[in-house]
C-alpha positions in Angstrom: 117.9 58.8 31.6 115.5 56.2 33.0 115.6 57.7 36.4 114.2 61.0 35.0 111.4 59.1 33.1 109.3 58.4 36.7 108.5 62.2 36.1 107.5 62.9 32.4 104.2 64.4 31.8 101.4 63.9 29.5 100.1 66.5 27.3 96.6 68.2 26.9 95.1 69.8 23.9 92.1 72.7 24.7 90.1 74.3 22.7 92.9 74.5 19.5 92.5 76.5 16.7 95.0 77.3 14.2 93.9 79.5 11.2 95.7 79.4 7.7 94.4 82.4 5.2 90.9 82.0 6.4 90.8 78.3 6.9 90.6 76.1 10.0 93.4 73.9 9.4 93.2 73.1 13.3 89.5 73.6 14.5 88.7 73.6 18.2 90.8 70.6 19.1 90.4 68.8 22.6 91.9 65.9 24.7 94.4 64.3 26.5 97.1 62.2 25.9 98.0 60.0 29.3 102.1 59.7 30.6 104.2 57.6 28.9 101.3 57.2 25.8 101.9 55.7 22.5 99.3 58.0 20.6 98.9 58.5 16.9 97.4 61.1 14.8 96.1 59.9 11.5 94.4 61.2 8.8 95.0 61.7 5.3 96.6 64.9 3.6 95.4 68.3 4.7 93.9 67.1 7.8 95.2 68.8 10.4 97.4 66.5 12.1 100.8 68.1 11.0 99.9 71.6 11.7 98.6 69.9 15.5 102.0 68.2 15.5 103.8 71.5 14.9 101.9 73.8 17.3 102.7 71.3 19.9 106.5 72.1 18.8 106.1 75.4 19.3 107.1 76.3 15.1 103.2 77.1 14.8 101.1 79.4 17.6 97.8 78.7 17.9 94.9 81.2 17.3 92.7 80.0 20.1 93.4 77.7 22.8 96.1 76.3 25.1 98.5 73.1 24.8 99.7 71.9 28.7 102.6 69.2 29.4 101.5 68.1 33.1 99.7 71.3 34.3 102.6 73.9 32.3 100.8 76.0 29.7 103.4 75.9 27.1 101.3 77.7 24.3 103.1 80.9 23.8 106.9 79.3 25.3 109.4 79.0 22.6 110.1 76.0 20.7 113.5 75.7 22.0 112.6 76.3 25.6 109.8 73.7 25.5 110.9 69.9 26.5 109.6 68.2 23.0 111.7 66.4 20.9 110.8 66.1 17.1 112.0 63.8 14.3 111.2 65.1 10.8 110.0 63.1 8.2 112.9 63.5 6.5 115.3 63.3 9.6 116.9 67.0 8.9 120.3 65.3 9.9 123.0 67.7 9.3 125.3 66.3 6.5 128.3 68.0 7.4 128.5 66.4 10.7 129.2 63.1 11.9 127.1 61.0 14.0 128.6 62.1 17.0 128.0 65.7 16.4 124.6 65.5 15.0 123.1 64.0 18.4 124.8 65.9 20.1 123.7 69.3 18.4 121.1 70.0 20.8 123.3 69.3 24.2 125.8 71.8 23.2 122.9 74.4 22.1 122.2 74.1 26.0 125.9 74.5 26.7 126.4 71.3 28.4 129.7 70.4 30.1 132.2 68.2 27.8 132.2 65.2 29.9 128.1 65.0 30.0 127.9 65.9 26.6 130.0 62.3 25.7 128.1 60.6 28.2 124.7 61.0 27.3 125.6 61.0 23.4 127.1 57.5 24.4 124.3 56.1 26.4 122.0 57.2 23.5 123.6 55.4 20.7 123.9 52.5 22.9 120.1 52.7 23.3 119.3 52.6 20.0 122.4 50.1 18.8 124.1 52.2 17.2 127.3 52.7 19.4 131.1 52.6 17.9 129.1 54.5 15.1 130.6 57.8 16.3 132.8 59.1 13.6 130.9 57.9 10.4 129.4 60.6 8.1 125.6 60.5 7.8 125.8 59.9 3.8 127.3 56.6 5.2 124.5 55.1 6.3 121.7 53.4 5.7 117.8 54.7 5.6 117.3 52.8 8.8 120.5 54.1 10.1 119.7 58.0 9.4 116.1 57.3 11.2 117.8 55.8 14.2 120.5 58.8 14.5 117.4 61.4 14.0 115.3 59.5 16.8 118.4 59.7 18.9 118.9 63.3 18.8 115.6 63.7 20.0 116.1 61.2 22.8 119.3 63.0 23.7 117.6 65.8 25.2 115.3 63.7 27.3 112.0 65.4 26.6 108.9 65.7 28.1 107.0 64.4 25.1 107.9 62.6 21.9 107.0 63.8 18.2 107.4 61.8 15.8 106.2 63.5 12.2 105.7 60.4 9.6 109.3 59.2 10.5 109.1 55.7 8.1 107.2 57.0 5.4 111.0 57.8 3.3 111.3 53.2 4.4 111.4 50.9 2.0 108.4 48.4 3.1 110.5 45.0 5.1 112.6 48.0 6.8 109.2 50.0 7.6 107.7 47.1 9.7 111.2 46.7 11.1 111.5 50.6 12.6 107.8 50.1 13.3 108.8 47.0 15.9 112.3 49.4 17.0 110.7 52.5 17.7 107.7 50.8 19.6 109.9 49.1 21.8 112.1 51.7 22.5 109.3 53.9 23.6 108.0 51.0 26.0 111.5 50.9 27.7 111.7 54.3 28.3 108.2 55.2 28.9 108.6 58.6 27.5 105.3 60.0 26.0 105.0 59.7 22.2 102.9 61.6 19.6 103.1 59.6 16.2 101.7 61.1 13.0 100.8 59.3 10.1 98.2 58.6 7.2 99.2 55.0 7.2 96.5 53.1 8.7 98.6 49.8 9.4 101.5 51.9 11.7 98.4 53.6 12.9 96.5 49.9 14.5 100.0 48.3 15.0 101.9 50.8 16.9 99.7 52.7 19.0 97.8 53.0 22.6 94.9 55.0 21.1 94.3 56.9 18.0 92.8 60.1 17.1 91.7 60.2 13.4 91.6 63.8 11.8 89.3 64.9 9.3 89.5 69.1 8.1 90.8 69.7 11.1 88.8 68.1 13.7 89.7 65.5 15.6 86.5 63.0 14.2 87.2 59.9 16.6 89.7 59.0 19.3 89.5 55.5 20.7 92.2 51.7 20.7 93.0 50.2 17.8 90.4 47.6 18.5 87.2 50.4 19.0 88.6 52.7 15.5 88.2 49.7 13.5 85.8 47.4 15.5 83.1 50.0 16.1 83.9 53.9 13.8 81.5 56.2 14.7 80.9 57.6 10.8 81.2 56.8 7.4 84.3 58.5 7.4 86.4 56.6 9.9 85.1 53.2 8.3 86.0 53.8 5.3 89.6 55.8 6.0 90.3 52.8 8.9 91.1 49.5 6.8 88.5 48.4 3.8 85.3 47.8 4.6 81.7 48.1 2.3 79.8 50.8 3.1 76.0 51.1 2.0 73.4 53.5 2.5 69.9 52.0 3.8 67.1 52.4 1.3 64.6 51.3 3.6 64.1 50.0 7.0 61.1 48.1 8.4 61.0 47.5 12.2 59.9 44.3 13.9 60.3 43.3 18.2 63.6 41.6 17.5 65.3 43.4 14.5 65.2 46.1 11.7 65.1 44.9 8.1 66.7 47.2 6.0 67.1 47.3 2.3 70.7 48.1 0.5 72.0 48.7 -2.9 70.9 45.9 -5.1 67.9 45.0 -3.4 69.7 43.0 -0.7 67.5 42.7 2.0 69.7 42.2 5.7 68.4 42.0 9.3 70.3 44.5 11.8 70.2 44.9 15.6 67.3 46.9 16.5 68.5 50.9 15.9 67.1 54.5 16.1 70.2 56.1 14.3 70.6 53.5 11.3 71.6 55.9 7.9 74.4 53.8 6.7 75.8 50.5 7.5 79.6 49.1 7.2 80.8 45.3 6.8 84.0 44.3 7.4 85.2 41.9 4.3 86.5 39.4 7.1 83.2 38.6 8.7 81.4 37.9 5.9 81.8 33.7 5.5 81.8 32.0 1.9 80.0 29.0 0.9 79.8 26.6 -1.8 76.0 26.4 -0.7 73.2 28.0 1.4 73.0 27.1 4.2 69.9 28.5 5.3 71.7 30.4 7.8 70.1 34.5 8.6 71.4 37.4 6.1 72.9 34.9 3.5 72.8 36.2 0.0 73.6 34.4 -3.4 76.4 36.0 -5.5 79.1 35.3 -8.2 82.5 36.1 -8.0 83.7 38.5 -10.0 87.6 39.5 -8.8 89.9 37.2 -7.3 93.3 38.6 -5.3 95.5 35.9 -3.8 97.7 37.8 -1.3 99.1 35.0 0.4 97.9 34.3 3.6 94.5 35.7 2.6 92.1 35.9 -0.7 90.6 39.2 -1.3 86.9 38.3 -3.4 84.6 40.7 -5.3 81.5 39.4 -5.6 78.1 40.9 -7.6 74.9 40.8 -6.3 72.3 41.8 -8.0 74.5 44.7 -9.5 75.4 45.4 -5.9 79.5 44.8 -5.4 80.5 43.4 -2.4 84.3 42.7 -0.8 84.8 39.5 1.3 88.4 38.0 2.4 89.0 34.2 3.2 92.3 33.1 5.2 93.7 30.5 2.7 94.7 27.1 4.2 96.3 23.8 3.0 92.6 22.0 3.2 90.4 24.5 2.0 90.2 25.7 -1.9 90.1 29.2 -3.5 87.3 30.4 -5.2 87.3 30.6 -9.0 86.3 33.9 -10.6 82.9 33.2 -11.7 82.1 30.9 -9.2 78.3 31.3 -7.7 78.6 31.3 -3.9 76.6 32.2 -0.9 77.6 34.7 1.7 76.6 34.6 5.2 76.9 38.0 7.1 76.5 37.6 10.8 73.9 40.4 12.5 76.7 41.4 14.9 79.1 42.0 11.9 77.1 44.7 10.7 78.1 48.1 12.1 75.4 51.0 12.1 76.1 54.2 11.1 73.9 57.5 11.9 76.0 59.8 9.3 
C-alpha cells in the first residue's frame, strides 16, 4: 500500500454547479486540493459541502462543470469505477457481516483473488489496530470501533482520494478528540489525499491543511487554519469560525496615522488606516482586562456582566455603554477571576481589530 501512495493524485473542482428543484445547492465551485492534502469543507447545514462531497463520489452529477483526480476528468465516470473511498457519517457497516467481510466487501466486488483479498484485509486492520478482530460481529463493537472498521474499508481499496462525510459527529466528545488525533495520523502515514466535511469548527482548525468554508453553495473563503480565523474575509466567516464580536462602524473619521471609527454604544476605537472598513471583528482573546486604566490606546471602561469559568479559560461579558462585549482570560494560580459586577478596563490592541468590507 505505501508503495502505491508515491503516485496518488490531488483533485480539482471547476466551475461546479449542482442544481436541486431550482436551487444552487453547488454554485460555480473552483479550486484545488494539493496530493496527499488534509482538506476540510465546513459550513453549517444546507451549505453545500455534502452535495460537493457526493458529486466528487460520483452518487450526484453535476449540472455544469468538471471534477479531475491528477489530469482524469472523472465527472460523468461511475461511482464505482472512480478511485474514491467514502466513510458515511453513519459508517453504513453491513450488520450481517463480520469485520472481516465488511472490509473486504469492496475487494471481492472487484473480484480479487482469495490470497490478496486476506492480505490486504490483514494489512488494513493492522493499520488501523484493529487486527485479530476478524470474526467479531459489528454490533460487538464499540462507536470507535465501527468508525475504525468503516475507515478501513475505504482504505482497503487504496483510493486516489479520501472522503470522509462528518465521520465523528455519531462520537461521544473524549472519543471525538481521540478519532480526531487517529484519523489525522493515519492520513499523514499514508499520505493519501483527504476530503473532510464537517460543520464543527474545532475538527475543522485542528485537523486540517487548509479549509474551504461554504456558505449557500459557494465556496466563501479557502485559506490554513491560522488565515480562516486570524484574518476572515467577511462577516460571515468571523462569525461561523470560532466567537468573535462583530460591530458595524457608525462612523469613521480619518487622520495620517489611523481611522477613528465609532461602534455600538458610542465606543470610539482607532483602526489601521482602511478604504474598505464596513464592519469590524475582535477576537475575545486579544482584548486584555484590567483592574485599572492604564492609559494604554483603545481602552474602554466596562462592568462585567456574565462570568463562565471553563477551566483553563474565563469567558467574560462585559456592558459598555449598552454595548456587550465578549473577552476570555487564561486562568492561572497567581492571577484572580473577575467578579460579576466588577468595573474593569479593556485594552484592545490596533492589530487585534480585524476590518471587514461586507
Amino acid at each position: 500500500m505505501d508503495e502505491r501512495r508515491k503516485s496518488l493524485e490531488g483533485l480539482t473542482i471547476k466551475n461546479l454547479k449542482k442544481v436541486f428543484d431550482g436551487k444552487a445547492a453547488i454554485d460555480d465551485v473552483s479550486f484545488e486540493i494539493q496530493k496527499g492534502e488534509f482538506f476540510t469543507f465546513l459550513g453549517p447545514s444546507g451549505c453545500g459541502k455534502t452535495t460537493l462531497l457526493r458529486s466528487i463520489a460520483g452518487f450526484n452529477k453535476p449540472d455544469e462543470g468538471a471534477i479531475y483526480i491528477g489530469d482524469k476528468d472523472i465527472t460523468n465516470i461511475s461511482a464505482e469505477k472512480r478511485e474514491v473511498g467514502l466513510v458515511f457519517q453513519n459508517y453504513a457497516l453491513f450488520p450481517h457481516m463480520n469485520v472481516f467481510d465488511n472490509i473486504a466487501y469492496g475487494l471481492k466486488v472487484k473480484k480479487l483473488p482469495k490470497d490478496e483479498i486476506n492480505k490486504k484485509v490483514t494489512d488494513v486492520l493492522k493499520l488501523i489496530r484493529l487486527d485479530g478482530y476478524e470474526k467479531r460481529k459489528i454490533t460487538e463493537l464499540s462507536g470507535g470501533e465501527q468508525q475504525r472498521v468503516a475507515l478501513a474499508r475505504a482504505l482497503v481499496i487504496e483510493p486516489e482520494v479520501l472522503l470522509l462525510d462528518e465521520p465523528l459527529c455519531n462520537l461521544d466528545a473524549k472519543l471525538r478528540d481521540e478519532m480526531r488525533f487517529e484519523i489525522k495520523e493515519l492520513q499523514r502515514k499514508l499520505k493519501i489525499t483527504t476530503i473532510f466535511v464537517t460543520h464543527d469548527q474545532s475538527e475543522a482548525l485542528t485537523m486540517s491543511q487548509r479549509i474551504a468554508v461554504f456558505r449557500s453553495g459557494k465556496c466563501v473563503q479557502i485559506g490554513t487554519p491560522q488565515e480562516i480565523y486570524a484574518n476572515p474575509k467577511n462577516r460571515f466567516v468571523a462569525d461561523f469560525i470560532g466567537v468573535t464580536n462583530l460591530f458595524e462602524i457608525k462612523n469613521i473619521n480619518s487622520n495620517s496615522e489611523y481611522d477613528e471609527i465609532e461602534i455600538e454604544g458610542n465606543i470610539k476605537l482607532n483602526i489601521n488606516k482602511s478604504d474598505v472598513a464596513k464592519y469590524i471583528s475582535i477576537r475575545p482573546e486579544h482584548i486584555v482586562i484590567y483592574e485599572e486604566n492604564n492609559g494604554n490606546e483603545n481602552t474602554i471602561e466596562g462592568e462585567i456582566k456574565e462570568v463562565h469559568f471553563n477551566g483553563n479559560i474565563s469567558d467574560y461579558v462585559i456592558d459598555i455603554g449598552g454595548c456587550t462585549i465578549k473577552a476570555s482570560r487564561i486562568n492561572s494560580f497567581t492571577g484572580a477571576i473577575f467578579e460579576k459586577g466588577s468595573k474593569v478596563f479593556l485594552e484592545i490592541p490596533r492589530n487585534a481589530i480585524k476590518i471587514l468590507r461586507e
